[in-house]
Legacy VTK file of the C-alpha trace (Angstrom):
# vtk DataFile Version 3.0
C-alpha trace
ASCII
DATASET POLYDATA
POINTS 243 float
-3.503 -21.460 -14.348
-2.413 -18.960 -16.610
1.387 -19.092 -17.680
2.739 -17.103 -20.135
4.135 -18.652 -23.352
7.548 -17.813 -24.397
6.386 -15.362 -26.801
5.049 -13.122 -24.075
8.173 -13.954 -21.858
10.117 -12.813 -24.549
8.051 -9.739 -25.386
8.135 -8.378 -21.651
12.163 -9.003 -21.910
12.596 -7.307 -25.082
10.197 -4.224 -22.949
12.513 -4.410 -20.250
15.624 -4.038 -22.511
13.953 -1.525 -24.646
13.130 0.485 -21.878
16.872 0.952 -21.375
17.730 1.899 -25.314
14.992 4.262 -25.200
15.759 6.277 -22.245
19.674 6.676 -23.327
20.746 7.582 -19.791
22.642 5.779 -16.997
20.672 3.785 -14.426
21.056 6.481 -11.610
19.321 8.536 -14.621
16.836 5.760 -15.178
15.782 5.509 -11.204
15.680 9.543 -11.521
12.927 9.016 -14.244
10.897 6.315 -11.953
10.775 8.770 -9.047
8.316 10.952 -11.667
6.091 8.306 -12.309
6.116 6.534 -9.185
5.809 3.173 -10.628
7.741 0.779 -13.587
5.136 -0.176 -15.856
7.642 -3.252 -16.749
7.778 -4.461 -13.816
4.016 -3.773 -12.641
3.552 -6.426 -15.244
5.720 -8.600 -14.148
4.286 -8.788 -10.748
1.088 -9.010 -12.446
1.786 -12.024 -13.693
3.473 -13.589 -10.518
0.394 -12.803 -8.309
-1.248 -15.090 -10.762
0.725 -18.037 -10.406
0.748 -17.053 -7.056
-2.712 -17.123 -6.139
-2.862 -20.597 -8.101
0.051 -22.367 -6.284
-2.136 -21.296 -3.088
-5.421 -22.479 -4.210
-4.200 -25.701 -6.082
-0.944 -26.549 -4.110
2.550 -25.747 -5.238
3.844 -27.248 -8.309
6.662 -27.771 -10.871
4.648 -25.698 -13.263
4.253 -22.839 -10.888
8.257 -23.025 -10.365
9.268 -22.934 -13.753
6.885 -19.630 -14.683
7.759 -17.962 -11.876
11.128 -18.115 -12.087
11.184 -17.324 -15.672
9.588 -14.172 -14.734
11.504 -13.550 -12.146
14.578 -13.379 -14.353
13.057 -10.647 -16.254
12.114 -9.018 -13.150
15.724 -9.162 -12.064
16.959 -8.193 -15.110
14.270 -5.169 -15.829
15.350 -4.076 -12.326
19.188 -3.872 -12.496
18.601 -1.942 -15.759
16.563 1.446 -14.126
18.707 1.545 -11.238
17.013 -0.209 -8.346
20.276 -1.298 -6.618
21.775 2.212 -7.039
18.166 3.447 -5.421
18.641 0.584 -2.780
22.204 1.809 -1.858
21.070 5.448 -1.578
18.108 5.198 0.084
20.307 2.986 2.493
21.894 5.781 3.313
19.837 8.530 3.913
17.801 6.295 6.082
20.705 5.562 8.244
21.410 9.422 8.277
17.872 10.419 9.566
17.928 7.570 11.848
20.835 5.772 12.525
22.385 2.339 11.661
20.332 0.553 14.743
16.780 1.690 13.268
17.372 -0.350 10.030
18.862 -3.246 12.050
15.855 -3.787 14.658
12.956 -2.918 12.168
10.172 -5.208 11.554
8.006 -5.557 8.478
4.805 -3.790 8.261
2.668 -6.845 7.330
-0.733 -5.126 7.667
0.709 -2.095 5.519
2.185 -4.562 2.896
-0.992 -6.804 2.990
-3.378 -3.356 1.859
-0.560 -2.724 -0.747
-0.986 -6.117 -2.111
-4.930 -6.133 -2.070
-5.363 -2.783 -3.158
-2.368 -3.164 -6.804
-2.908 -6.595 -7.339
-6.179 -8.466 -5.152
-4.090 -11.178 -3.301
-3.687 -11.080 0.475
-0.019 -12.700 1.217
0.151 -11.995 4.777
-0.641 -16.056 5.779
2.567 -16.967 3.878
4.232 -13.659 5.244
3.420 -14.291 9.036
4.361 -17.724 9.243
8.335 -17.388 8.296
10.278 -15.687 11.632
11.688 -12.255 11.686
15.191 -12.251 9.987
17.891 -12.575 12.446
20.408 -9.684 13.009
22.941 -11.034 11.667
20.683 -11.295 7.920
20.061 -7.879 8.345
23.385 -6.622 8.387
24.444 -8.824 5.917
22.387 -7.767 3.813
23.209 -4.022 4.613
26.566 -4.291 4.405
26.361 -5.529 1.079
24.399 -2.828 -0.369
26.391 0.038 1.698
29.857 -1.661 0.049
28.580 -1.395 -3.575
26.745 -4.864 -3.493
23.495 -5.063 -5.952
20.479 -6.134 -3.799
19.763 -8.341 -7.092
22.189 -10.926 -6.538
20.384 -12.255 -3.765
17.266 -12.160 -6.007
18.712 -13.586 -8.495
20.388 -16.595 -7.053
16.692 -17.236 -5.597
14.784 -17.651 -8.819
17.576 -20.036 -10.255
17.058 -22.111 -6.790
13.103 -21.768 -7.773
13.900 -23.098 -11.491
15.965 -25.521 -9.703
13.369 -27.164 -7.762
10.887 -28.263 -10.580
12.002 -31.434 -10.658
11.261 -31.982 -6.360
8.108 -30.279 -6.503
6.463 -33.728 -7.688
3.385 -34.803 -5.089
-0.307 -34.945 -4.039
-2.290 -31.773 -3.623
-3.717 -31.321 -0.167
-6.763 -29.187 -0.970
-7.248 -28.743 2.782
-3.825 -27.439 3.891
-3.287 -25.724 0.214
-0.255 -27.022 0.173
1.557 -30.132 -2.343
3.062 -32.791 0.221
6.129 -33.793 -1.993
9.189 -35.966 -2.060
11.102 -35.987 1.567
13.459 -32.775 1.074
17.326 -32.850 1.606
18.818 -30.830 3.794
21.284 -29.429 1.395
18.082 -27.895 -0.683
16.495 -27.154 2.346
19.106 -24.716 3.707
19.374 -23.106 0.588
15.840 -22.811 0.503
15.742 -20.972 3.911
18.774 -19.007 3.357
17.224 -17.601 -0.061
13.805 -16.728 2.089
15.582 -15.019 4.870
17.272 -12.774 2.050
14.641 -11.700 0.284
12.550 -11.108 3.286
15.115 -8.955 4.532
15.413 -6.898 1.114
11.558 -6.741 1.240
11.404 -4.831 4.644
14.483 -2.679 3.300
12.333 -2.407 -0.044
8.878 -1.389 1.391
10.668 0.807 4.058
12.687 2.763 1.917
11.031 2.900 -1.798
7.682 1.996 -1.388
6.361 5.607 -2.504
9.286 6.140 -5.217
9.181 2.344 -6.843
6.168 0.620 -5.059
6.535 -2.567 -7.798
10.092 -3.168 -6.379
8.525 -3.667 -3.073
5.325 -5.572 -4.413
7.955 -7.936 -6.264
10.283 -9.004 -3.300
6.689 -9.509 -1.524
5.227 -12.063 -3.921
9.083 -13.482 -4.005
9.237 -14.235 -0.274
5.689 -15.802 -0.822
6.892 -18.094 -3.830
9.648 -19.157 -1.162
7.321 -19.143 2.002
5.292 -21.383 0.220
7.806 -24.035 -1.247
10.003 -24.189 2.130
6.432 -24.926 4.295
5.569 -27.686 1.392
8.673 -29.360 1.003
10.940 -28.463 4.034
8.303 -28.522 7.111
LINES 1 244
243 0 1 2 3 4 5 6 7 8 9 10 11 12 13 14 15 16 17 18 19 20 21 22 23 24 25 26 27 28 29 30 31 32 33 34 35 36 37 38 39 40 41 42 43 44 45 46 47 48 49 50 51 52 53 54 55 56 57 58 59 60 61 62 63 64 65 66 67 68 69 70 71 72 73 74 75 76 77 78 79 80 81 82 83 84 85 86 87 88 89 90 91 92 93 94 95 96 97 98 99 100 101 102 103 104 105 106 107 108 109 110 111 112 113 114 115 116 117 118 119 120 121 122 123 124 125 126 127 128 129 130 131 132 133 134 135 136 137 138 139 140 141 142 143 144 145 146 147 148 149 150 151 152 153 154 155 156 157 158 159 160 161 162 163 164 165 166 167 168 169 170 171 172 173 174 175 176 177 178 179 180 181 182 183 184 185 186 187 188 189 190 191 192 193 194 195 196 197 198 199 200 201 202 203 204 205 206 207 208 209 210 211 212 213 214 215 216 217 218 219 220 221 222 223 224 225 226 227 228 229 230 231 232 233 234 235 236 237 238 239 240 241 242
């Protein structure tokens, strides 16, 4: 598997963060740049390097190794994110949708899992939509939630980044036999405490991917692309350790 070494961890951080210095502007003046380009070449990285760890937790079974890079990036990712304005775009985006199409549409909307699994194949050559389909629809009540949070000045990021430091968290569970067959690393019988957290994290960020590939998948694709391999990384360890 190929993790990065601190060195390059620190080198994409010190991108993300000079990214920021160079631009001189406010993040609403950051996410205004993005738009142009239609893609964050920080974060394009980043995602790069999750799909790899990604595709290996599939193929070899989930493990503490796979935790710890992942969530290192992920910090970076959450970090890089905050920085050009994501939440701001989340929040506006929010609502203009709800303008053209009122509050309900956002509320009852489903994910596009066919549209998300070309996205994935055709930026990055994975196919998530086996760890995608398994997990249930978010309920309702995650969806507004979630909405309600961004529309009251919430950062979509907090979610996110409460669910890497449950991922970094969990190195020290993921310790068990790899099942080859299922793909999947049958670990140490899970407490429900973890568990719920686990679940609770998932249902977030599979909530904030919908809103994500719904709303900015044409202005910031890698935002969407992100919270997809995110949910995975947490479709994955829930169905290993949980199930």
């Amino acid at each position: 598997m190929d993790v990065l070494s601190r060195r390059q961890l620190f080198g994409l951080g010190g991108a993300a963060a000079g990214s920021a210095i160079f631009a001189g502007v406010s993040g609403r003046g950051l996410f205004a740049q993005q738009t142009d380009t239609g893609s964050d070449p920080v974060l394009r990285q980043v995602n790069s390097e999750l799909a790899k760890i990604w595709s290996t937790a599939k193929q070899d079974g989930l493990r503490a190794e796979h935790a710890r890079g992942a969530a290192a990036l992920g910090r970076i990712w959450v970090a890089h994110a905050s920085a050009i304005g994501v939440n701001e775009a989340f929040r506006e985006a929010a609502e203009r949708y709800i303008d053209d199409n009122g509050r309900e549409a956002i509320l009852n909307h489903d994910p596009d899992l066919d549209h998300l699994r070309h996205e994935a194949s055709t930026r990055y050559k994975i196919d998530p939509s086996d760890d995608l389909r398994r997990i249930p629809p978010p309920s309702r009540d995650d969806r507004e939630r979630l909405l309600n949070h961004i529309l009251t000045g919430g950062k979509m990021t907090d979610y996110l980044a409460k669910a890497f430091d449950l991922l970094d968290r969990s190195q020290p569970r993921l310790i068990g036999i790899a099942d080859n067959r299922a793909h999947v690393v049958r670990v140490q019988i899970g407490d429900p405490a973890f568990c719920d957290s686990t679940w609770n994290s998932l249902q977030a960020i599979m909530v904030s991917m919908d809103y994500a590939c719904t709303w900015l998948i044409y202005l910031m694709p890698e935002v969407c692309m992100g919270l997809m391999m995110a949910c995975g990384f947490f479709s994955i360890m829930y169905y290993s350790y949980c199930t």
